[in-house]
C-alpha positions in Angstrom: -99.9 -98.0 -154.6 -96.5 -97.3 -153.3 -95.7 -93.9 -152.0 -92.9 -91.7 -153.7 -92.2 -88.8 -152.0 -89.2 -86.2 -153.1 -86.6 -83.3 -152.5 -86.2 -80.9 -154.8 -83.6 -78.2 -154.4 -82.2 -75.2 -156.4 -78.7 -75.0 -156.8 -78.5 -71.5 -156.0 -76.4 -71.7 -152.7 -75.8 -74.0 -150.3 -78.4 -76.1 -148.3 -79.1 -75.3 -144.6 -80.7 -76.4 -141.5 -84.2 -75.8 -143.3 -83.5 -78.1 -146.0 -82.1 -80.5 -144.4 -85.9 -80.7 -142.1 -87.1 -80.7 -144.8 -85.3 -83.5 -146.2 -85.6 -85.8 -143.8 -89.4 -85.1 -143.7 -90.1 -85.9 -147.1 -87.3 -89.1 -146.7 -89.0 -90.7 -143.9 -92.3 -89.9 -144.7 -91.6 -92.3 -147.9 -89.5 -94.6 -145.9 -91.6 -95.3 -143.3 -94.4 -96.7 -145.5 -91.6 -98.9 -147.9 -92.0 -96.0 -150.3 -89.4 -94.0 -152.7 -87.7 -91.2 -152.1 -86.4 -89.0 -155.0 -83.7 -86.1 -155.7 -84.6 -83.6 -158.2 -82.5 -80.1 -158.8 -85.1 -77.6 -159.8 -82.1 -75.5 -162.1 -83.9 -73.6 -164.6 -83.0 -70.4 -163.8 -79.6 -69.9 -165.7 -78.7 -66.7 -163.7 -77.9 -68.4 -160.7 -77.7 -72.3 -160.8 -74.3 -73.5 -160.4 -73.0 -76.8 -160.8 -70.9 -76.3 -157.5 -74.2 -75.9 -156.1 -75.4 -79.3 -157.0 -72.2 -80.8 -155.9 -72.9 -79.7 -152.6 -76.1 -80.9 -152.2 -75.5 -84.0 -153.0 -72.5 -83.7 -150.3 -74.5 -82.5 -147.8 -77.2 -85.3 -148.5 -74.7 -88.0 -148.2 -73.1 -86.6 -145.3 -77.0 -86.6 -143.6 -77.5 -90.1 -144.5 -80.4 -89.6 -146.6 -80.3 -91.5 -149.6 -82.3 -91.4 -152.4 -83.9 -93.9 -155.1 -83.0 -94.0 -159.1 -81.2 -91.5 -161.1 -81.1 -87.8 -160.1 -83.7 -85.6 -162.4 -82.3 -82.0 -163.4 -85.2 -80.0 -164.8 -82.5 -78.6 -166.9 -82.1 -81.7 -169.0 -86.3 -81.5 -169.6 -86.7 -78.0 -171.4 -88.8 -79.4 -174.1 -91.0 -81.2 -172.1 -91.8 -78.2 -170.4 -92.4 -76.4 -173.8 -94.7 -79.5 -175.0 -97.0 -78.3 -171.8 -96.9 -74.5 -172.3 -98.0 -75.6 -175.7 -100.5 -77.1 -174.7 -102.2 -74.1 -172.7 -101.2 -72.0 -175.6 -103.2 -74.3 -178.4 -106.2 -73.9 -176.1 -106.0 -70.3 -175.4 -104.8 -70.3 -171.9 -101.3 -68.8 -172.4 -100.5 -65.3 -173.4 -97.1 -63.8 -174.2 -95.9 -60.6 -172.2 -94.0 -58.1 -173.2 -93.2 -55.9 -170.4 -90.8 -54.9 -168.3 -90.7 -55.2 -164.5 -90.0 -51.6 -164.4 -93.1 -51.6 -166.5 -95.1 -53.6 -164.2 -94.0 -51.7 -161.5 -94.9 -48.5 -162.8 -98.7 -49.3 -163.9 -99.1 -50.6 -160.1 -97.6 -48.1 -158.6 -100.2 -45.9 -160.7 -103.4 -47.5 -159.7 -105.0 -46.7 -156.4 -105.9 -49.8 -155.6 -103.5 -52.8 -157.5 -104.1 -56.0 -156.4 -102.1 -57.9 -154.3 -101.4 -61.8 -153.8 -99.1 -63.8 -151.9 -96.0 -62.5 -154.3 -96.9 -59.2 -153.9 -98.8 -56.8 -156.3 -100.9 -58.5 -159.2 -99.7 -58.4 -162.9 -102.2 -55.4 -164.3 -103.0 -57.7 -166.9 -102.1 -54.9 -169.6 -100.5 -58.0 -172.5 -103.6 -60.1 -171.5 -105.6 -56.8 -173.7 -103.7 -57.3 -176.8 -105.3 -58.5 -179.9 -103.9 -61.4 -182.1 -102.2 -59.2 -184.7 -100.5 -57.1 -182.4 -99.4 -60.2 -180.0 -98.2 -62.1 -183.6 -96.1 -58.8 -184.4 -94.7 -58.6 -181.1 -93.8 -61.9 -180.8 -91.4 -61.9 -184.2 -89.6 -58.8 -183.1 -89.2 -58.4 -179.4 -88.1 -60.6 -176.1 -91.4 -61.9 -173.7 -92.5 -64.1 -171.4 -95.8 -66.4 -171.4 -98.4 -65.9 -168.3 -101.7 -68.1 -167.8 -104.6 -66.6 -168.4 -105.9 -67.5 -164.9 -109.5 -66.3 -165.4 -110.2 -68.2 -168.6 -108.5 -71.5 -167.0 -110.5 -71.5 -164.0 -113.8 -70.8 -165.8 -112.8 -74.0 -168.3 -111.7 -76.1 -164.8 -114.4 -74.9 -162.2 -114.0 -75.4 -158.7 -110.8 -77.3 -157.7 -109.6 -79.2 -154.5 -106.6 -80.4 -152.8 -105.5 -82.2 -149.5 -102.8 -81.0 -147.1 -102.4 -84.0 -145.0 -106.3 -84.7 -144.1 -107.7 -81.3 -145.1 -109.3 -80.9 -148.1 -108.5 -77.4 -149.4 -110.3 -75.1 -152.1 -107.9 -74.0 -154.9 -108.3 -70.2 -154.9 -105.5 -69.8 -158.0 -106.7 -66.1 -158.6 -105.2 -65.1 -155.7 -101.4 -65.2 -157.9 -103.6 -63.5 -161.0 -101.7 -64.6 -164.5 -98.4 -66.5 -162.6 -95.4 -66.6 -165.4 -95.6 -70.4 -167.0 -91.9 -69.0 -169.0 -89.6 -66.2 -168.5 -87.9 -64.3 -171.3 -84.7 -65.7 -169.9 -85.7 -69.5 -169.0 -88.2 -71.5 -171.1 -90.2 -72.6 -168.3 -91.4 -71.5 -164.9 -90.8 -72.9 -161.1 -94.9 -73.7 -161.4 -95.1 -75.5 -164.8 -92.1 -77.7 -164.3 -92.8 -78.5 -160.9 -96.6 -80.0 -161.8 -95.0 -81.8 -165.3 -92.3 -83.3 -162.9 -93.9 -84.6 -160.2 -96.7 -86.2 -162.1 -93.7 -87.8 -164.7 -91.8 -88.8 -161.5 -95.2 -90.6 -160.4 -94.8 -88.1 -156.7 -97.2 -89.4 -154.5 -96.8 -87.0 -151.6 -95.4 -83.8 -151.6 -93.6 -83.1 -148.7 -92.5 -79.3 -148.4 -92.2 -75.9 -146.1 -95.7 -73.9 -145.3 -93.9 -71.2 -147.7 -95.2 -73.1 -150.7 -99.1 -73.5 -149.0 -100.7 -71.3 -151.3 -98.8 -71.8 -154.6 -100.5 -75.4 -154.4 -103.7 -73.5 -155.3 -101.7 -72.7 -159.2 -100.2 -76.0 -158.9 -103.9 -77.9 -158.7 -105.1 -75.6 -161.6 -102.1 -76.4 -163.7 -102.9 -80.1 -163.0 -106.3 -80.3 -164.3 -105.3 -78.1 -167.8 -102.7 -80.9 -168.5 -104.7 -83.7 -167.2 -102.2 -85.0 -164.4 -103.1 -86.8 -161.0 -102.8 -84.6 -157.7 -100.4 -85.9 -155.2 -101.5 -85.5 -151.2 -99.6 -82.4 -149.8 -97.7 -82.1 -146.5 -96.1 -78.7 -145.6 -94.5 -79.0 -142.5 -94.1 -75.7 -140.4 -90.3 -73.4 -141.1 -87.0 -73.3 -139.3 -86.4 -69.7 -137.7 -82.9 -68.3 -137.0 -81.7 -66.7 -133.4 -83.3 -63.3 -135.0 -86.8 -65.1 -136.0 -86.1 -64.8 -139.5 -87.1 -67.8 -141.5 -84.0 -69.6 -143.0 -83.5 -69.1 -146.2 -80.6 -68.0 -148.6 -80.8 -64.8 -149.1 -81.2 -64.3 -145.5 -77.5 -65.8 -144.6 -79.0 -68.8 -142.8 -75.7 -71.0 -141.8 -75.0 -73.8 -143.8 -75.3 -77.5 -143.8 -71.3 -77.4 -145.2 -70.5 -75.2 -142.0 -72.2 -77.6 -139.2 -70.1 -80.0 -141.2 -66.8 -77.8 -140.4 -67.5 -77.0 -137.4 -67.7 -80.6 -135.8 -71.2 -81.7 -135.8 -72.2 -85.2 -135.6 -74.9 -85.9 -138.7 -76.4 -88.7 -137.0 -76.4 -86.9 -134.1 -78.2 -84.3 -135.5 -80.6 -85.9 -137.5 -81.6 -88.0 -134.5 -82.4 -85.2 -133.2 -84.8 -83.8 -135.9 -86.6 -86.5 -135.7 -87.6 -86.1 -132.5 -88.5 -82.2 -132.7 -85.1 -81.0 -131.1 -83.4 -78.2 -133.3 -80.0 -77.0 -132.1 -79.1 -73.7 -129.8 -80.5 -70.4 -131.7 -83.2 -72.4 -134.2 -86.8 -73.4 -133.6 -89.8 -73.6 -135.6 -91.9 -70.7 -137.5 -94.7 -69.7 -134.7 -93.3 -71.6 -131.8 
């Protein structure tokens, strides 16, 4: 079986140190065994993908030397695919439509003495998940929602659930995230549903991708047994910190890939050196 491993970005801002490690991981992790490499851009959220943003990765890609396999996949171009799924769930009772607010949300947790809490933070209270059919058909016809999983009833019709990172097998523990959104009132689909349609359409072997993403494999694996779809092996490979120990990301400021690039530095240079562990001046790895 030949290994396909991928990288897929959101074109939210421009790429950084992090992605590029992470990159390169996933590129020679295929490459090494005569396997594919694939570029997806993950841009269903309409608020803040930009086609600029695309541009650039596929910039800073070139300018790495890390070239991908086939056609580029934008999950934009696959919205009723993702519908076909949540359908789906919904046919078999596993989806439920939401109605409230974040303000909402926030205000029944803040309200119980002891909400929940997961690896995103405080728990949906589950308060849609009570509705009855009439009043969820009503709702529906008249007023904007989202669709969450019923996570209780899908692990009961699943039972106990395993995946591999690298040689560890792991147990799924997907009620940790309680009912994760499968489609937002403003997009049609969700980071977790299109990622688990997508790499089982792209036939992704390996899954190659930054210890922030460890746990929300545990949804992923749920999501894969609903909709009948193989389980890749998972690699997540440990984060790049900044100077101030913050993890690089985005929203943090981390400096860009398009910035090394303007300021001088040698791609093969530095991608020689990621492969063998060396980061530049001010960067290492989470926990080092």
């Amino acid at each position: 079986m030949q290994i396909v491993s991928r990288f897929a970005p959101s074109p939210t801002g421009r790429l950084h140190l992090g992605h590029a490690y992470s990159a390169l991981l996933a590129h020679d992790h295929a490459r090494e065994r005569s396997g594919a490499f694939l570029l997806r851009i993950e841009d269903i959220d309409p608020g803040r993908a930009r086609a600029v943003f695309v541009d650039g990765i596929i910039e800073d890609l070139i300018w790495l030397g890390l070239e991908w396999d086939g056609e580029i996949l934008f999950q934009s171009e696959r919205l009723p695919i993702y519908a076909e799924a949540l359908d789906r769930l919904k046919d078999r009772g596993l989806a439920y439509p939401c109605f409230c607010t974040r303000s909402e949300i926030a205000a029944e947790v803040a309200a119980s003495a002891s909400a929940p809490h997961g690896p995103d933070g405080p728990l949906y209270p589950g308060t849609c998940r009570r509705l009855d059919a009439g009043e969820r058909a009503r709702r529906i016809a008249a007023e904007p929602h989202a669709w969450r999983l019923d996570t209780a009833r899908a692990i009961a019709a699943t039972g106990p659930l395993y995946w591999h990172d690298g040689d560890t097998e792991v147990l799924a523990e997907p009620q940790a995230f309680g009912d994760v959104v499968l489609a937002r009132k403003d997009a049609p689909t969700s980071y977790h549903l299109a990622v688990t349609v997508d790499d089982a359409a792209q036939g992704v072997t390996d899954v190659v991708r930054g210890r922030d993403l460890y746990a929300a494999t545990d949804v992923h694996r749920l999501l894969q047994a609903l909709l009948d779809l193989q389980t890749p092996l998972y690699h997540h490979h440990a984060l790049l910190t900044g100077s101030d120990g913050r993890r690089l990301a985005k929203r943090n400021g981390a400096p860009t890939l398009a910035s090394l690039r303007e300021s001088g530095t040698d791609p093969a240079a530095l991608i020689a050196d990621l492969r063998m562990g060396q980061l530049p001046g001010g960067y290492s790895t989470a926990g080092a």
